[in-house]
GUKOLLO-762163 format. One line per field, with one value per atom (N, C-alpha, C): residue number from 1; residue in three letters; x, y, z. Coordinates in steps of 0.001 Angstrom, whole numbers, plus 500000, padded with zeros to 6 digits. Example, Ala and Ser with C-alpha at 12.3 -4.5 7.8 and 13.67 -1.06 7.14 Angstrom:
BEGIN
resi = c(1,1,1,2,2,2)
resn = c(ALA,ALA,ALA,SER,SER,SER)
xx = c(513190,512300,513200,512850,513670,512900)
yy = c(494310,495500,496700,497750,498940,500030)
zz = c(507800,507800,507800,507080,507140,507870)
***
This chain:
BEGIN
resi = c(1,1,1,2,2,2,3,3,3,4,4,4,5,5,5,6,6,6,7,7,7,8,8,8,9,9,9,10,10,10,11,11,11,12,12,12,13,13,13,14,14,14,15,15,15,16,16,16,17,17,17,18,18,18,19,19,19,20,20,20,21,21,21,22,22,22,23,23,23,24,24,24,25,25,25,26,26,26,27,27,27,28,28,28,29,29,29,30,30,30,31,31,31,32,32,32,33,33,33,34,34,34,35,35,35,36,36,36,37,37,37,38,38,38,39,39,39,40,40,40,41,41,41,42,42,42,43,43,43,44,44,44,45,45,45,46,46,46,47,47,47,48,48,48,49,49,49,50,50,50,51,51,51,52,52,52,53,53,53,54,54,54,55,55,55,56,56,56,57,57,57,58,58,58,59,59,59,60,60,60,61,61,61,62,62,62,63,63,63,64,64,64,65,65,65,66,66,66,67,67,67,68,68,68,69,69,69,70,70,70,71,71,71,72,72,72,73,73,73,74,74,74,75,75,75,76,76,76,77,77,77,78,78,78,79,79,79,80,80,80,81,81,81,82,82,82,83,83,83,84,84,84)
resn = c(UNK,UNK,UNK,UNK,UNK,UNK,UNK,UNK,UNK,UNK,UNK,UNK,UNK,UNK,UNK,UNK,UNK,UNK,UNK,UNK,UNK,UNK,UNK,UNK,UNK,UNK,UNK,UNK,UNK,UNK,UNK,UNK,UNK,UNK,UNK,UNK,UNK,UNK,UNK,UNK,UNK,UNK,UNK,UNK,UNK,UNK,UNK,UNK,UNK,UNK,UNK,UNK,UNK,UNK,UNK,UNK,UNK,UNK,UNK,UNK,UNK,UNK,UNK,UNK,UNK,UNK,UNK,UNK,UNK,UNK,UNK,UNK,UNK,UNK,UNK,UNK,UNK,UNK,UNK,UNK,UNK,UNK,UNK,UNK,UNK,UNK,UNK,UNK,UNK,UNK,UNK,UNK,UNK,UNK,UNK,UNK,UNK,UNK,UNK,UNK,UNK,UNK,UNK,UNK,UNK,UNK,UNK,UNK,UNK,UNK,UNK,UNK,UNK,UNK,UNK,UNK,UNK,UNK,UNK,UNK,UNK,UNK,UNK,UNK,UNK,UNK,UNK,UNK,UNK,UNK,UNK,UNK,UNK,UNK,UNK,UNK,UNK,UNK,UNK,UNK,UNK,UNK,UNK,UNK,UNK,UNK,UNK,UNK,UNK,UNK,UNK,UNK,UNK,UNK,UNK,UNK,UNK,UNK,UNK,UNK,UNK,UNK,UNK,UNK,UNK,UNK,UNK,UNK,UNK,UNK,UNK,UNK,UNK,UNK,UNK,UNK,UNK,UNK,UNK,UNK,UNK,UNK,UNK,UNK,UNK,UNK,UNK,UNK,UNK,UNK,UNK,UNK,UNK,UNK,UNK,UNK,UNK,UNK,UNK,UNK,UNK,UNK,UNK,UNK,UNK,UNK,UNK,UNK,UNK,UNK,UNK,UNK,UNK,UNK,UNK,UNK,UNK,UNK,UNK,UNK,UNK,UNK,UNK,UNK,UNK,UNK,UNK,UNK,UNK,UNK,UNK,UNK,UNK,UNK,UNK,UNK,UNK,UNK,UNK,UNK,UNK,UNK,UNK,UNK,UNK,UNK,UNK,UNK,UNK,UNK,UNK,UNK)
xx = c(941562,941077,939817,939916,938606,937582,936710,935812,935840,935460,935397,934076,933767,932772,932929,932248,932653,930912,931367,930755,930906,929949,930158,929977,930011,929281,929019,927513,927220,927081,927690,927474,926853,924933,924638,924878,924715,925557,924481,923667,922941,921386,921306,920220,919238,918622,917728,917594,918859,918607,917579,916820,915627,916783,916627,917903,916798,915619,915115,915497,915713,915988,917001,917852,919747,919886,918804,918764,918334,917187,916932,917873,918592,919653,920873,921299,922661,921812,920585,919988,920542,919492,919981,921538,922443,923476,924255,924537,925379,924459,925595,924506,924271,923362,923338,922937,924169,923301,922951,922948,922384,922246,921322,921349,920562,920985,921008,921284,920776,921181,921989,922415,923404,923148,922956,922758,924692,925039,926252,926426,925295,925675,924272,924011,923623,922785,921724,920468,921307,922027,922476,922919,922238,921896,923051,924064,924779,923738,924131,923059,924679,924640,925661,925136,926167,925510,926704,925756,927123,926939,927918,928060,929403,929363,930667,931202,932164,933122,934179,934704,936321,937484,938306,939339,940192,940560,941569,941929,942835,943689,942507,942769,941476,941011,940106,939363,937706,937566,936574,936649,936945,937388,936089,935936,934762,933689,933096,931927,931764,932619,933156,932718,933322,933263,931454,931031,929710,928650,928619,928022,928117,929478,929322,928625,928309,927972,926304,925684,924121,923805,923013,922505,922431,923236,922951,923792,924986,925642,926902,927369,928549,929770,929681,930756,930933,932275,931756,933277,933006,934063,934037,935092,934706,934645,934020,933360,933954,933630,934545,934874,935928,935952,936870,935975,936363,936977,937309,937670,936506,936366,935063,935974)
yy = c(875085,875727,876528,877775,878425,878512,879319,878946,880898,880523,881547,882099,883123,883590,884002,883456,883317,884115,884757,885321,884970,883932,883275,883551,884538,884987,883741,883446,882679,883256,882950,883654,882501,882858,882185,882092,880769,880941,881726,882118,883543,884255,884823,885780,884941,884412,883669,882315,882251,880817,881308,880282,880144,880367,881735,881955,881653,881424,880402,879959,878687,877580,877362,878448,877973,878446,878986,879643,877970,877712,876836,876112,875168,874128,874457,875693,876308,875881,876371,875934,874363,873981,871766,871502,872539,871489,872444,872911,873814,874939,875343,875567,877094,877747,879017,879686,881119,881994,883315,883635,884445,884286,884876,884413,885727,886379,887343,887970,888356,888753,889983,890206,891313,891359,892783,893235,892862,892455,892561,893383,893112,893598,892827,893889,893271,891928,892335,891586,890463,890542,889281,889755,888477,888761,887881,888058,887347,886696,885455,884691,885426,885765,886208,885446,884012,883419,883561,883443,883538,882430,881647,880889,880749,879570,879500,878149,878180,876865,877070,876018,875497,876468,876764,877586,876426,875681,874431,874163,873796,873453,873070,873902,873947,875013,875174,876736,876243,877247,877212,876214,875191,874514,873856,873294,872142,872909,874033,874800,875422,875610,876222,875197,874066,872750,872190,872274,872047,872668,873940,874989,874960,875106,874777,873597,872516,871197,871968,872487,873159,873258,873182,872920,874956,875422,876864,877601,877370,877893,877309,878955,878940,878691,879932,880106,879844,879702,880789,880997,882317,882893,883487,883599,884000,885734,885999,887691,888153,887329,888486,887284,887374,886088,886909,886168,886921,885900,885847,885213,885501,884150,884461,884630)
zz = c(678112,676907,677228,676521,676628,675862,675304,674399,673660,672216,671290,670712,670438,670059,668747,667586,666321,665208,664733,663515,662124,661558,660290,659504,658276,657086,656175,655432,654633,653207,652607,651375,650260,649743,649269,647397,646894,645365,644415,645047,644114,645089,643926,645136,645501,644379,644839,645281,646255,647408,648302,648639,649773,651390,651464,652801,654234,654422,655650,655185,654487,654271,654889,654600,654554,656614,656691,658258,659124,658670,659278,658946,658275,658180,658795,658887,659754,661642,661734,663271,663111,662547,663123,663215,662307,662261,663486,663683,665121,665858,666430,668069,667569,666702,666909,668242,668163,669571,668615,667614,666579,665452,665048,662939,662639,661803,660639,659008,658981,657251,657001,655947,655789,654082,653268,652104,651894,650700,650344,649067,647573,646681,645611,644855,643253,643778,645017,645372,646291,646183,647328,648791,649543,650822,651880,652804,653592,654722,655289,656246,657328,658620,659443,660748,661253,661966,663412,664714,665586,666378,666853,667689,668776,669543,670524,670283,670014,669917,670868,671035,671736,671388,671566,671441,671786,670432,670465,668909,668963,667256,666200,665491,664133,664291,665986,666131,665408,664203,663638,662359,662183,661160,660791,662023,661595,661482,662225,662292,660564,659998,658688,657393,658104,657142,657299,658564,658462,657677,658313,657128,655795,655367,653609,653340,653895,653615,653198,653544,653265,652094,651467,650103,649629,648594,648690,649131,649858,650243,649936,648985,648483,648804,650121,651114,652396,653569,654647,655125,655718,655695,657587,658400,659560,659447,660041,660209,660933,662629,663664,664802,665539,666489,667451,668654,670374,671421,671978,673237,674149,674719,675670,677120)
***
């Protein structure tokens, strides 16, 4: 098995979530190798986080399932995913 390079969009449940907040809590719980923001619409801001996982049955499942667990965060949805 190889490993994947994954782009997470966070979509918070309104504009005004504390997005450090939601930055720092996406750091403790998985391995970021980037974190960024993205304008989406009508003041709301995407957290766009990237990391590398396993390229094995599920994929991004659990990385997906962790993130929503964050206090503030609505969504997450994958962005862009590579083969390393």
């Amino acid at each position: 098995m190889g490993k994947i390079g994954v782009v997470l969009k966070l979509m918070p449940e309104s504009p005004e979530e504390d997005l450090e907040k939601i930055k720092s809590e996406a750091k403790e719980r998985v391995d970021v190798e980037d974190i960024g923001e993205e304008d989406v619409a009508f003041g709301l801001t995407a957290i766009k986080v990237s990391t590398i996982v396993e390229d094995a049955e599920g994929g991004t499942d659990e990385v997906e399932e962790t993130l929503l667990e964050i206090e503030g965060v609505q969504s997450v949805e994958v962005d862009d995913i590579q083969k390393l």
